[in-house]
C-alpha positions in Angstrom: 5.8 -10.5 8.3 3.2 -11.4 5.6 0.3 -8.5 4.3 -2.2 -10.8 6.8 0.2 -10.2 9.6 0.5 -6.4 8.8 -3.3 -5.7 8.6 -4.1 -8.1 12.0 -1.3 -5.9 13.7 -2.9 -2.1 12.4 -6.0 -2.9 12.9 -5.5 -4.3 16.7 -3.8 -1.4 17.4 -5.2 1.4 15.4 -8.8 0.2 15.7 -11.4 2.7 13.6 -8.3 4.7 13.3 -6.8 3.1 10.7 -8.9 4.9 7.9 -7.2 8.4 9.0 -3.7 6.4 7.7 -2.2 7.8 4.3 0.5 5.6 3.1 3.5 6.7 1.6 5.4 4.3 0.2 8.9 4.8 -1.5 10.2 2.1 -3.4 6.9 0.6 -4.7 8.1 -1.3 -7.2 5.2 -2.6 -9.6 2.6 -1.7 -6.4 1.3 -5.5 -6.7 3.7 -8.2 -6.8 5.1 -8.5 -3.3 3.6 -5.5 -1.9 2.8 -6.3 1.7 0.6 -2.6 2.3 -1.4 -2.8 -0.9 -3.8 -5.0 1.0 -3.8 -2.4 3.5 -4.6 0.9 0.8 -7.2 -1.2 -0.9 -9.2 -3.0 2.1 -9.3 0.9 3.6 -9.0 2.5 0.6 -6.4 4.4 2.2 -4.6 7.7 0.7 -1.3 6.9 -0.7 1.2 8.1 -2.3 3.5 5.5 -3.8 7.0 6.9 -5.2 9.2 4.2 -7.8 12.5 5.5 -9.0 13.1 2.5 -11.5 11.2 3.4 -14.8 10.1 -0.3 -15.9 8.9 -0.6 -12.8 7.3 3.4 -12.7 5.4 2.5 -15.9 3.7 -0.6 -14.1 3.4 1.0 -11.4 1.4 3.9 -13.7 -1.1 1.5 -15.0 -2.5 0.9 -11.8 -5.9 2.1 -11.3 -6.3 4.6 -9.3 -8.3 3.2 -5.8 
């Protein structure tokens, strides 16, 4: 499933719903590259909390503005 796939899918289901969503998303990685529900928090601008265990990956992952 592709980030297009995943919003067309919430939104048919979850309708004017989907802004009451907060994400929480463990293993985020960078939060960009690959990241099929960053589409999702920033089309919304959904509360999320995204957790990254790796520190390269944490301090990428930091730089991110908040949205």
């Amino acid at each position: 499933m592709n980030s297009e796939e995943l919003l067309t899918l919430l939104e048919n289901n979850f309708g004017d719903n989907i802004h009451e969503f907060v994400v929480l998303q463990i293993g985020s990685n960078d939060g960009v590259q690959d990241d099929l529900i960053r589409p999702l928090i920033t089309k919304y601008n959904l509360k999320s909390h995204l957790v990254e265990p790796v520190e390269e990956f944490f301090q990428s992952l930091s730089k991110i503005p908040k949205i």
